[in-house]
The first five atom37 places (N, CA, C, CB, O) and aatype in JSON, in Angstrom:
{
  "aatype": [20, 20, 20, 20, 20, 20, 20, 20, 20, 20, 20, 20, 20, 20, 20, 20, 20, 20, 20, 20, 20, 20, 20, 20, 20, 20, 20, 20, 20, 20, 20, 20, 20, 20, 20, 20, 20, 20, 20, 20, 20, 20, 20, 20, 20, 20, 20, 20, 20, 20, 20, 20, 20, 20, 20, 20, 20, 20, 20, 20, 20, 20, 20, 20, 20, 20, 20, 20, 20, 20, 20, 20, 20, 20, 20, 20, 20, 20, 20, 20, 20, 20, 20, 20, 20, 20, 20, 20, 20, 20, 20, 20, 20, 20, 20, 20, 20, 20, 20, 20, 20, 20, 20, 20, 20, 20, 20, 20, 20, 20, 20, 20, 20, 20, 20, 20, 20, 20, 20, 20],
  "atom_mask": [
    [1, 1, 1, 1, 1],
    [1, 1, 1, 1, 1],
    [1, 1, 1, 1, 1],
    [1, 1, 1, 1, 1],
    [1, 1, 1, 1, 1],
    [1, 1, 1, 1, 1],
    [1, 1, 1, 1, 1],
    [1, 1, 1, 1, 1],
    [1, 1, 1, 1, 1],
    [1, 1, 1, 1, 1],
    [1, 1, 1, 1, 1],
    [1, 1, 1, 1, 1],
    [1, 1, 1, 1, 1],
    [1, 1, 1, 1, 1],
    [1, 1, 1, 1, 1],
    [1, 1, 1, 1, 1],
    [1, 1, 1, 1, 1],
    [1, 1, 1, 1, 1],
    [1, 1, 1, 1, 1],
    [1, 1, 1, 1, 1],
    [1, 1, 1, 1, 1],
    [1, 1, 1, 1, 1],
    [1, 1, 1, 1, 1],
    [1, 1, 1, 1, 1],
    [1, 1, 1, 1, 1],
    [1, 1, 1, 1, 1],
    [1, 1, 1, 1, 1],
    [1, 1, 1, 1, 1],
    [1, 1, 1, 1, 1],
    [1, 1, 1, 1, 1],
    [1, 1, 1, 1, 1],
    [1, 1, 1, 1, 1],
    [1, 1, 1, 1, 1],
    [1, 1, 1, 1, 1],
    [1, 1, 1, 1, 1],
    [1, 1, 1, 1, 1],
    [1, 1, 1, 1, 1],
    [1, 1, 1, 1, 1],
    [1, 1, 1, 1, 1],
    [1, 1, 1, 1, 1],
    [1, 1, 1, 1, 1],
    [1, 1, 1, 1, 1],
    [1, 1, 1, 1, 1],
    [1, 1, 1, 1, 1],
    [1, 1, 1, 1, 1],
    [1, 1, 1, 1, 1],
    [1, 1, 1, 1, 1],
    [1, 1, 1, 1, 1],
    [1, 1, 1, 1, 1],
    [1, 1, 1, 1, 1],
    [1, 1, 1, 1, 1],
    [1, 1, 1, 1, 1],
    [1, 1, 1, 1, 1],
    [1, 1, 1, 1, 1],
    [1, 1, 1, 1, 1],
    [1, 1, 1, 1, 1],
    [1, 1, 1, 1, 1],
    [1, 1, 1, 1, 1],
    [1, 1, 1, 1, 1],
    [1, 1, 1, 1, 1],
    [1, 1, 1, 1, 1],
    [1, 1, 1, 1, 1],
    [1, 1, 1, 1, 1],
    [1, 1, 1, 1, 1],
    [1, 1, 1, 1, 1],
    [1, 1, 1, 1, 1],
    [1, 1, 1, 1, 1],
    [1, 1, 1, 1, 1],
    [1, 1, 1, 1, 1],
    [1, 1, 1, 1, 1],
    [1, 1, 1, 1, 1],
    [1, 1, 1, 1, 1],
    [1, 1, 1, 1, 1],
    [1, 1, 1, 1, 1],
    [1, 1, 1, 1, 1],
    [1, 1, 1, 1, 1],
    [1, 1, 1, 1, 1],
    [1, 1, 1, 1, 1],
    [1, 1, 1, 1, 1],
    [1, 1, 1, 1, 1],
    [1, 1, 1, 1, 1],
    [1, 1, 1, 1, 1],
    [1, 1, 1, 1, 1],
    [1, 1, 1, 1, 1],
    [1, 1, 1, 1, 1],
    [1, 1, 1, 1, 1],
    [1, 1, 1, 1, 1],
    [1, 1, 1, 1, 1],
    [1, 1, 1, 1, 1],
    [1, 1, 1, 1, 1],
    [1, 1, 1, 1, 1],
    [1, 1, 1, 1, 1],
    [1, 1, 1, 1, 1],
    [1, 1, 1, 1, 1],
    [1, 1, 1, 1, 1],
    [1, 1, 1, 1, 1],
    [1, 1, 1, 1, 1],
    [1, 1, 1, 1, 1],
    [1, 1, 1, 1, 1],
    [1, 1, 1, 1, 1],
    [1, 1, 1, 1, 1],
    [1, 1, 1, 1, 1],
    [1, 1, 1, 1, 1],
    [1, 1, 1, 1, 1],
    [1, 1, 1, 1, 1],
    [1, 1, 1, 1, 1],
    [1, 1, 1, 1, 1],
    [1, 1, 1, 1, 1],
    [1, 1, 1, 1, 1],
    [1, 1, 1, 1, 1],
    [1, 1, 1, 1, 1],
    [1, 1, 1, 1, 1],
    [1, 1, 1, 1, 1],
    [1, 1, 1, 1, 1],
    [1, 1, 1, 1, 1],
    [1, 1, 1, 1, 1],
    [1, 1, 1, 1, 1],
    [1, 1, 1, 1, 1],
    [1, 1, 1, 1, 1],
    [1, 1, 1, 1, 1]
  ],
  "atom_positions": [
    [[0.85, -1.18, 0.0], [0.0, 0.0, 0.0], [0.89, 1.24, 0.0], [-0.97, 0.0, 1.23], [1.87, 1.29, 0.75]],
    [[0.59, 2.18, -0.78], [1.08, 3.21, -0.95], [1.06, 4.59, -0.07], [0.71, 3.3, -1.93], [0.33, 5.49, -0.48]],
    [[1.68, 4.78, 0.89], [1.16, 5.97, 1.57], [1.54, 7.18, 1.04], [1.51, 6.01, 2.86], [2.66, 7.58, 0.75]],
    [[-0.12, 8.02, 0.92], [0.52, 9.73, 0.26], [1.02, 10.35, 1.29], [-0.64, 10.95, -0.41], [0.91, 10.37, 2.51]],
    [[1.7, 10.93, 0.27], [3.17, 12.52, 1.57], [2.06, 13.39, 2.19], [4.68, 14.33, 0.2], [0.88, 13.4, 1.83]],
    [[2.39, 13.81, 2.78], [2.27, 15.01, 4.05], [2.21, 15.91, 3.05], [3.61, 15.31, 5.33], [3.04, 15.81, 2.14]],
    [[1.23, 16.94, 3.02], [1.6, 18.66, 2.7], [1.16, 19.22, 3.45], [1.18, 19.42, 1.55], [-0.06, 19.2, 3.52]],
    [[2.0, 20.06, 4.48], [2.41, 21.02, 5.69], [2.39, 22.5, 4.62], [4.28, 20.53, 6.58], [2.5, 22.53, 3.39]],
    [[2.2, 23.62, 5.57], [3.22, 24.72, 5.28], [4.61, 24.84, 5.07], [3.16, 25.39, 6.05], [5.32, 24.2, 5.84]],
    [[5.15, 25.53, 4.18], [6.28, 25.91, 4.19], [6.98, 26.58, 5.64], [6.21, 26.71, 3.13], [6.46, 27.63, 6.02]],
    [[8.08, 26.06, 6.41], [8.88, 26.52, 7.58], [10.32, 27.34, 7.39], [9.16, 25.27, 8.35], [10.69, 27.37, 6.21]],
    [[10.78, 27.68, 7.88], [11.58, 28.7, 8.05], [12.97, 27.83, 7.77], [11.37, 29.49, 9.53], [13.95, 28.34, 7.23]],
    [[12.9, 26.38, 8.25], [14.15, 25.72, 8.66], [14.22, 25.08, 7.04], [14.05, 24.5, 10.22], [15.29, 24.64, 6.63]],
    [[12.97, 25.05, 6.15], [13.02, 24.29, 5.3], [14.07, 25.31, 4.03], [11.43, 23.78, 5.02], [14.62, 24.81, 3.05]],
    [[14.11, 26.6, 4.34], [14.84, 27.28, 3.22], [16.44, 26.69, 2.56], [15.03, 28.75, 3.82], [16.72, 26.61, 1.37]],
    [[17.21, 26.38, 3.58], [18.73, 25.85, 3.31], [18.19, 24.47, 2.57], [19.88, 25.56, 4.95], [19.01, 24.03, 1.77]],
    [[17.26, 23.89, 2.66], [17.17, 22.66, 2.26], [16.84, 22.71, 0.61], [16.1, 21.95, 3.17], [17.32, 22.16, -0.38]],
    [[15.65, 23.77, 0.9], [15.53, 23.65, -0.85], [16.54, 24.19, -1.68], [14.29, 24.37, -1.44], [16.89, 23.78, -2.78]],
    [[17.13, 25.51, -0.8], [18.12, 26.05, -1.47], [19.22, 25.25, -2.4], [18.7, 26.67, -0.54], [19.79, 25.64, -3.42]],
    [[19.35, 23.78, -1.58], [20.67, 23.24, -1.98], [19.78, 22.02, -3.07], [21.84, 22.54, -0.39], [20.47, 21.09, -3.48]],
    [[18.94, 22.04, -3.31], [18.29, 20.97, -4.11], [18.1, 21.99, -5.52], [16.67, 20.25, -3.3], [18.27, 21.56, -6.67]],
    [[17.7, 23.43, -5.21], [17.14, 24.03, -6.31], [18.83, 24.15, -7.01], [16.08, 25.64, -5.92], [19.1, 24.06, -8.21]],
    [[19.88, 24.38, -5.8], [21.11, 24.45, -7.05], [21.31, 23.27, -6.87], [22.55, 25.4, -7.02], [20.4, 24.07, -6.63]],
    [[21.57, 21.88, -6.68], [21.99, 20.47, -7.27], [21.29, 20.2, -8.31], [21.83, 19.32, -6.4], [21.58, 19.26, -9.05]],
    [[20.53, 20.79, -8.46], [19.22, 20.53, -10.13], [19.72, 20.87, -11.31], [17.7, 21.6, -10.25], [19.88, 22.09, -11.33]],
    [[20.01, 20.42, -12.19], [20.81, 20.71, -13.45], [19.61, 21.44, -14.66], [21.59, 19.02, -14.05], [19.75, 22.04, -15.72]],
    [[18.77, 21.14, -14.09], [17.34, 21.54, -14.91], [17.34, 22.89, -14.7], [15.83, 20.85, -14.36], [16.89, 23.52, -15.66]],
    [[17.81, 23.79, -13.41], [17.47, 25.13, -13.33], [18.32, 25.73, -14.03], [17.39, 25.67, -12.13], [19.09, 24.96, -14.6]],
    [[18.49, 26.76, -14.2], [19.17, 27.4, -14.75], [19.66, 28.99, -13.05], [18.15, 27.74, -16.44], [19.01, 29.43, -12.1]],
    [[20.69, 29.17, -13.44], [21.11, 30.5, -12.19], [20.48, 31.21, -11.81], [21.92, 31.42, -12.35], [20.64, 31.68, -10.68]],
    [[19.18, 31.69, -12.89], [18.79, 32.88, -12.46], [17.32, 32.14, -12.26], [19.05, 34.28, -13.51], [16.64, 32.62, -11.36]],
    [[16.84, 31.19, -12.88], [15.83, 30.67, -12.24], [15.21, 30.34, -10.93], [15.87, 30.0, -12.58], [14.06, 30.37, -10.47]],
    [[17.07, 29.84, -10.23], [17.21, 29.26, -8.99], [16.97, 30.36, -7.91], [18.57, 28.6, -8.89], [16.43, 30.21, -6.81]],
    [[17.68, 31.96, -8.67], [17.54, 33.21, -7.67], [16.05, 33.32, -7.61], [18.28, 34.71, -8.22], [15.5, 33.51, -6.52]],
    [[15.38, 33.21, -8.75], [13.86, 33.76, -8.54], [12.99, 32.41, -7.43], [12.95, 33.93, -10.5], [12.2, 32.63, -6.52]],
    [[13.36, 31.41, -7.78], [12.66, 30.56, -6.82], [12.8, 30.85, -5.34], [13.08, 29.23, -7.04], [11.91, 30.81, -4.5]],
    [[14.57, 31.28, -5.09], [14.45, 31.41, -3.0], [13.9, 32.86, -3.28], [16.46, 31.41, -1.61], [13.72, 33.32, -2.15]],
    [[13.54, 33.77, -4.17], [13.4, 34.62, -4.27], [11.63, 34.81, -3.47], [13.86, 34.84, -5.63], [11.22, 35.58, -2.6]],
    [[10.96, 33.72, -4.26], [9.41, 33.68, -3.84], [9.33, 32.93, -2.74], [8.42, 33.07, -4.87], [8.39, 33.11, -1.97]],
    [[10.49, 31.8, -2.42], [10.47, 31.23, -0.98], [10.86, 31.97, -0.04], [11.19, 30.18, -0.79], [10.36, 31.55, 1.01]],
    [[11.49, 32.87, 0.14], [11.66, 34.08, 0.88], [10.51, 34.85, 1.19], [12.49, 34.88, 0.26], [10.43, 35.43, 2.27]],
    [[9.63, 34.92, 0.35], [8.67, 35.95, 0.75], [7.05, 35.39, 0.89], [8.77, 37.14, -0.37], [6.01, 36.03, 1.04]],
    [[7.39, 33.4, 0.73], [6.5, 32.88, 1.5], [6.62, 32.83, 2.69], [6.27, 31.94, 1.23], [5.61, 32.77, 3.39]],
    [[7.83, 32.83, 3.23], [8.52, 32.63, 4.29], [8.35, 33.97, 5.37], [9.96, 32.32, 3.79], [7.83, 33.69, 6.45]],
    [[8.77, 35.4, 5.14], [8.85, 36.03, 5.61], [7.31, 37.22, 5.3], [10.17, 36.16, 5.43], [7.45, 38.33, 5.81]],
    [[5.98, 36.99, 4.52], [5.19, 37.73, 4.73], [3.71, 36.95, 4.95], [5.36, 38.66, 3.73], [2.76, 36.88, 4.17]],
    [[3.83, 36.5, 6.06], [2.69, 35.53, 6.56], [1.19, 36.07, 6.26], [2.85, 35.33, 8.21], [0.7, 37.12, 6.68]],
    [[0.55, 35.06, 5.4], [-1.11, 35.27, 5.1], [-1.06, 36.09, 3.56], [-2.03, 36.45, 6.56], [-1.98, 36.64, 2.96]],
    [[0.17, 35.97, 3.24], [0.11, 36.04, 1.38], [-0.18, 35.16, 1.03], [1.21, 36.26, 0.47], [0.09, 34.07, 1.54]],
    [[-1.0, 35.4, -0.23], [-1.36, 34.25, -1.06], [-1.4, 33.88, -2.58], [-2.37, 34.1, -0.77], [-2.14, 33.3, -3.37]],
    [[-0.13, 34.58, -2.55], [0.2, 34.77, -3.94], [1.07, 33.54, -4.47], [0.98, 36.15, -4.1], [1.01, 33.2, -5.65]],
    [[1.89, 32.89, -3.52], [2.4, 31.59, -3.41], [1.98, 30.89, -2.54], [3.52, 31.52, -3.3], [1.76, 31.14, -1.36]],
    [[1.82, 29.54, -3.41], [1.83, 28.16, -2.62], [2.36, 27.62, -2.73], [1.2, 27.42, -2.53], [2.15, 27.04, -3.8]],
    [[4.01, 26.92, -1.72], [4.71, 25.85, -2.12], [3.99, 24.49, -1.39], [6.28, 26.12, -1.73], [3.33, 24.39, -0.35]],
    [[4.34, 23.65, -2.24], [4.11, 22.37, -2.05], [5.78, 21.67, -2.7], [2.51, 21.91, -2.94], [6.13, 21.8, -3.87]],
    [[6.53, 21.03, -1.73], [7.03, 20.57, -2.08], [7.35, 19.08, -2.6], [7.3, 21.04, -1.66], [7.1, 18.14, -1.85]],
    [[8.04, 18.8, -4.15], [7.79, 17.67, -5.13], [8.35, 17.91, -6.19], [6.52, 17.36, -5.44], [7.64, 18.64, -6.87]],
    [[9.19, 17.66, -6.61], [9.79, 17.65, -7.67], [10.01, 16.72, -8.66], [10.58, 17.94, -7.42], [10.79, 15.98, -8.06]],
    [[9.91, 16.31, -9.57], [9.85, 14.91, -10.78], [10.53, 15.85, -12.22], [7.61, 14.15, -11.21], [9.98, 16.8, -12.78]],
    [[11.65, 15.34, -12.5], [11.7, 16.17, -14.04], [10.76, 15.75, -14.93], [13.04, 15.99, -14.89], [10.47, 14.55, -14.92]],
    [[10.08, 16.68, -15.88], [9.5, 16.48, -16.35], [9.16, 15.58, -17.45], [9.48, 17.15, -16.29], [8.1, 15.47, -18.07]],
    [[10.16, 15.01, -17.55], [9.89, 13.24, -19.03], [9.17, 12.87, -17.71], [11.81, 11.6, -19.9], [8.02, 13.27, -17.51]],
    [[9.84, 12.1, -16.79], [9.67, 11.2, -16.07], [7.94, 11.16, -15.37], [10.86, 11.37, -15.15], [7.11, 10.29, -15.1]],
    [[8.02, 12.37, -15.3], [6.29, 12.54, -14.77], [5.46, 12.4, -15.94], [5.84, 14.15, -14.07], [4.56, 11.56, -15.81]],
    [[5.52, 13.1, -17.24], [4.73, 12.65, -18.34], [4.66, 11.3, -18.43], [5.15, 13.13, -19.53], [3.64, 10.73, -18.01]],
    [[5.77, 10.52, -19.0], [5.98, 9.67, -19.57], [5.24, 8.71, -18.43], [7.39, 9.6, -20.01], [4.26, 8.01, -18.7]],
    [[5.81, 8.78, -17.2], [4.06, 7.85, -15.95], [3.11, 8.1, -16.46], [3.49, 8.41, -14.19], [2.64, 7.0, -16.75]],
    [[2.33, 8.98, -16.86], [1.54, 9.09, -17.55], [0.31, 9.27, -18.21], [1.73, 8.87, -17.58], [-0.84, 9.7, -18.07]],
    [[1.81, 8.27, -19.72], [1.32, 8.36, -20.84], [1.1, 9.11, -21.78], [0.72, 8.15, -20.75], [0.28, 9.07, -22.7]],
    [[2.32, 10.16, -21.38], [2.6, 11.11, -22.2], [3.17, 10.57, -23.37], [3.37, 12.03, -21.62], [3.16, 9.34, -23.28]],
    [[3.73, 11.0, -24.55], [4.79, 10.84, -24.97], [5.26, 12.19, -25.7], [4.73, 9.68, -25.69], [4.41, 12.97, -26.14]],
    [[6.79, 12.48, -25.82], [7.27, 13.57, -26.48], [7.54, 13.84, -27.82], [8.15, 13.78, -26.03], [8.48, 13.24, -28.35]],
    [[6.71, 14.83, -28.63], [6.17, 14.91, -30.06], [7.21, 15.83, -30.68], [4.56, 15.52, -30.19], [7.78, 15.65, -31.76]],
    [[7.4, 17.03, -29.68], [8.33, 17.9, -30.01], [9.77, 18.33, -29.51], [7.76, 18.69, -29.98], [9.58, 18.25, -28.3]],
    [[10.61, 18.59, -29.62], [11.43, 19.18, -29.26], [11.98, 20.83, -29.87], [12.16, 18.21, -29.33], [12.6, 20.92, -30.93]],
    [[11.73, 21.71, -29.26], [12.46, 22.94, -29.93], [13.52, 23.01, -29.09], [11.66, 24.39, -30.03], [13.25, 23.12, -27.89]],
    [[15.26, 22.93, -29.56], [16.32, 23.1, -29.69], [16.78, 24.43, -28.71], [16.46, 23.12, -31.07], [16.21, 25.4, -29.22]],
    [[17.31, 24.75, -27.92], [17.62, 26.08, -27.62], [16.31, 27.18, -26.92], [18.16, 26.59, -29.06], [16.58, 28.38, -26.86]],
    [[15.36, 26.86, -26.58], [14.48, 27.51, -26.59], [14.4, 28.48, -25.62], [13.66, 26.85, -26.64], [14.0, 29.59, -25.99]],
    [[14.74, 28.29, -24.29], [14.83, 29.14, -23.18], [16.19, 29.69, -23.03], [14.42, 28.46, -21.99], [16.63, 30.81, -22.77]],
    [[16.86, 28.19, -23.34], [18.43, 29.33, -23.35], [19.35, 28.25, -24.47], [19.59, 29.55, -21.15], [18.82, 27.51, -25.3]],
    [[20.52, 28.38, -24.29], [21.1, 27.39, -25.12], [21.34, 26.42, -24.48], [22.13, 27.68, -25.74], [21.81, 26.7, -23.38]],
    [[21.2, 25.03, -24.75], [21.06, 23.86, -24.0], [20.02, 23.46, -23.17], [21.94, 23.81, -23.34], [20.23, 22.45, -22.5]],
    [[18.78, 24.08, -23.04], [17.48, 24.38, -22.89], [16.72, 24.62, -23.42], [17.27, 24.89, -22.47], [16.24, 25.74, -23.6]],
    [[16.28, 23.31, -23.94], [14.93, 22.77, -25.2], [13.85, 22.76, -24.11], [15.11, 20.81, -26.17], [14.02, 22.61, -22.9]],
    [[12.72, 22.94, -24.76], [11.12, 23.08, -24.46], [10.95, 21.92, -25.35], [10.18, 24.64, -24.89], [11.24, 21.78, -26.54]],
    [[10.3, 20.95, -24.34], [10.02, 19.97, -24.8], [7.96, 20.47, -24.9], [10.78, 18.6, -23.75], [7.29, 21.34, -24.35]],
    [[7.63, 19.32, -25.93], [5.79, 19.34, -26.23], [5.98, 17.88, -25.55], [4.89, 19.44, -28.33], [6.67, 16.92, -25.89]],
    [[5.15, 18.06, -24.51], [4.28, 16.42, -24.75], [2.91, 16.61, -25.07], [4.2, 15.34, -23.31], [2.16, 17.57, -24.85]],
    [[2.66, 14.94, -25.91], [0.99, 14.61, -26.28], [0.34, 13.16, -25.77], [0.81, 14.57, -28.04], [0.84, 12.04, -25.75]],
    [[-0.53, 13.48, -25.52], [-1.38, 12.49, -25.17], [-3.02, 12.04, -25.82], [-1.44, 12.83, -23.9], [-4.06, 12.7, -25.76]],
    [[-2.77, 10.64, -26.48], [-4.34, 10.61, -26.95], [-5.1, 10.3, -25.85], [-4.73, 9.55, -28.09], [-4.64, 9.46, -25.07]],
    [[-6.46, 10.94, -25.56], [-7.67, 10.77, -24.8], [-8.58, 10.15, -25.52], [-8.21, 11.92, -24.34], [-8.86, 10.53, -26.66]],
    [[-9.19, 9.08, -24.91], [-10.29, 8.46, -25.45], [-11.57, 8.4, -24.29], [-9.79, 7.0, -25.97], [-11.66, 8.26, -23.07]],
    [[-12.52, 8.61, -25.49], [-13.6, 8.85, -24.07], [-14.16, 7.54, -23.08], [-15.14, 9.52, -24.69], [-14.28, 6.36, -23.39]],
    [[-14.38, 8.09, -22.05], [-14.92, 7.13, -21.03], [-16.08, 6.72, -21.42], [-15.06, 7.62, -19.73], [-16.52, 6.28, -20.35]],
    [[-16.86, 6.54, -22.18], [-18.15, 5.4, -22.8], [-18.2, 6.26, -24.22], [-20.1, 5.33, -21.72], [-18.38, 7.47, -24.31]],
    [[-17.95, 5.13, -25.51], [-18.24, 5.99, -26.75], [-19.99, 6.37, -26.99], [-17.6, 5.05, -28.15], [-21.04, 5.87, -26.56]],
    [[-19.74, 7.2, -27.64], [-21.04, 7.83, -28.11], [-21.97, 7.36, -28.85], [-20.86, 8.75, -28.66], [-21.68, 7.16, -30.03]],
    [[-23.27, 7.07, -28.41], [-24.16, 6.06, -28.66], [-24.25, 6.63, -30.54], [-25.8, 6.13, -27.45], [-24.61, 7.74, -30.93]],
    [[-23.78, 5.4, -31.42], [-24.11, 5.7, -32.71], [-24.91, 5.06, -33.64], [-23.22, 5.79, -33.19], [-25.64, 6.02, -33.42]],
    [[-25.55, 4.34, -34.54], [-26.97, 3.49, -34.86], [-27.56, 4.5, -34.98], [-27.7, 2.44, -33.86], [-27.4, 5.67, -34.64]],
    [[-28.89, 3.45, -35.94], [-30.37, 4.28, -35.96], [-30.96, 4.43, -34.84], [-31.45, 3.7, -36.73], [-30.9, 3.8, -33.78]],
    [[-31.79, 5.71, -35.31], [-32.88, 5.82, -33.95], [-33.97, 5.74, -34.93], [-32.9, 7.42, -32.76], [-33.96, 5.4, -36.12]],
    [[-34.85, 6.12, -34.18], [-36.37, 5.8, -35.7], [-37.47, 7.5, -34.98], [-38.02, 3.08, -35.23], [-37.79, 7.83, -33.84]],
    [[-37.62, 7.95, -35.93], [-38.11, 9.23, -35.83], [-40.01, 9.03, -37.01], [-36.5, 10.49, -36.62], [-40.32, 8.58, -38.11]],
    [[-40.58, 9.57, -36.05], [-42.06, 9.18, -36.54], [-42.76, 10.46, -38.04], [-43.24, 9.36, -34.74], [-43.18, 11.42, -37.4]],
    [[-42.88, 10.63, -38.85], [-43.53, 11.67, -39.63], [-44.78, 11.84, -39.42], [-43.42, 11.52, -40.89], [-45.5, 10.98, -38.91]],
    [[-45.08, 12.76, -39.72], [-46.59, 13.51, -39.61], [-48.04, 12.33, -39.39], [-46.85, 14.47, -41.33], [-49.09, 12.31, -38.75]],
    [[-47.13, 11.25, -40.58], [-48.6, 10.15, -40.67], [-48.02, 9.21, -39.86], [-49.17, 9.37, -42.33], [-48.35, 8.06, -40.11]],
    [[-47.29, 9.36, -39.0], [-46.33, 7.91, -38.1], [-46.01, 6.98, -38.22], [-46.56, 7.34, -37.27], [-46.16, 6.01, -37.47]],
    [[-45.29, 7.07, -39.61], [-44.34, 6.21, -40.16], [-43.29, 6.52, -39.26], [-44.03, 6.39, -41.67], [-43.12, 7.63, -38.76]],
    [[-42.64, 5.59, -39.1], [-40.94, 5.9, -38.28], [-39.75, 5.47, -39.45], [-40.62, 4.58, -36.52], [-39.72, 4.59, -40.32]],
    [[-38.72, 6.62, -38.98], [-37.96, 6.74, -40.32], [-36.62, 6.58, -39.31], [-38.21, 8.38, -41.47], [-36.41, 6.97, -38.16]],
    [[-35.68, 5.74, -40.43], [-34.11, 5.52, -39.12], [-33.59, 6.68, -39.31], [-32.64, 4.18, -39.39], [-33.77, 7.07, -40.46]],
    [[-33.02, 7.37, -38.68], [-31.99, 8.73, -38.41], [-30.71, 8.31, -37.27], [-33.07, 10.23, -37.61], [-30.46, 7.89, -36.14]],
    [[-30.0, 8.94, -38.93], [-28.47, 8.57, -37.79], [-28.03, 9.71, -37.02], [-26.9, 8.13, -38.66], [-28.4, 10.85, -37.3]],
    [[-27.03, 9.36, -35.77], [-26.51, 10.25, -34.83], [-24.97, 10.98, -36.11], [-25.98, 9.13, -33.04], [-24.21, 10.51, -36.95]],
    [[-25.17, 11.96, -35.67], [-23.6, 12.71, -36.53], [-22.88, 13.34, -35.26], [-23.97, 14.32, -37.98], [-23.39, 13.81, -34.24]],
    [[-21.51, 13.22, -35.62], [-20.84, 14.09, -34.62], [-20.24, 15.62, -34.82], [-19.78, 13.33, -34.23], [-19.71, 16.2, -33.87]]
  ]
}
């Protein structure tokens, strides 16, 4: 059995911690990393804002698509910076009960019934 995580508030003691995860992350980039303690700072220090919500969790992003059932369609090259592609993922959806299709029978004036199909 799987037990789900805890989501608490963000604490005061938790800042050095993310700090050193947001730079061990090869995914951020320098100035990304400043703007993140940037907003953890001021979850931290202006109590009953609600302009941020951390929840902490991190998954790079293949790895969470691709659970899924993503898969990756695109790649643009360079996109945010150099060596920092924007990846597309896609996913087909299929519906949860298909759509009733067949005749139905529809009556005319003298009540004859005539088949009529469903169109989408």
């Amino acid at each position: 059995m799987k037990i789900p995580p805890k989501i608490r508030p963000i604490k005061k003691k938790d800042r050095p911690r993310l700090e050193s995860i947001l730079k061990a992350l090869k995914h951020f980039q320098p100035a990304e990393v400043q703007v993140a303690l940037e907003l953890i700072d001021i979850a931290l220090t202006q109590r009953g804002q609600e302009d941020y919500i951390f929840r902490i969790a991190y998954q790079i992003p293949r790895a969470f698509y691709g659970k899924r059932g993503y898969k990756e369609q695109a790649r643009i090259l360079d996109y945010y910076a150099v060596g920092d592609h924007k990846l597309i993922f896609t996913k087909t959806l299929t519906p949860i009960s298909p759509p009733r299709l067949g005749p139905r029978w529809k009556e005319d004036e003298e009540g004859a019934r005539h088949p009529v199909r469903d169109t989408l």
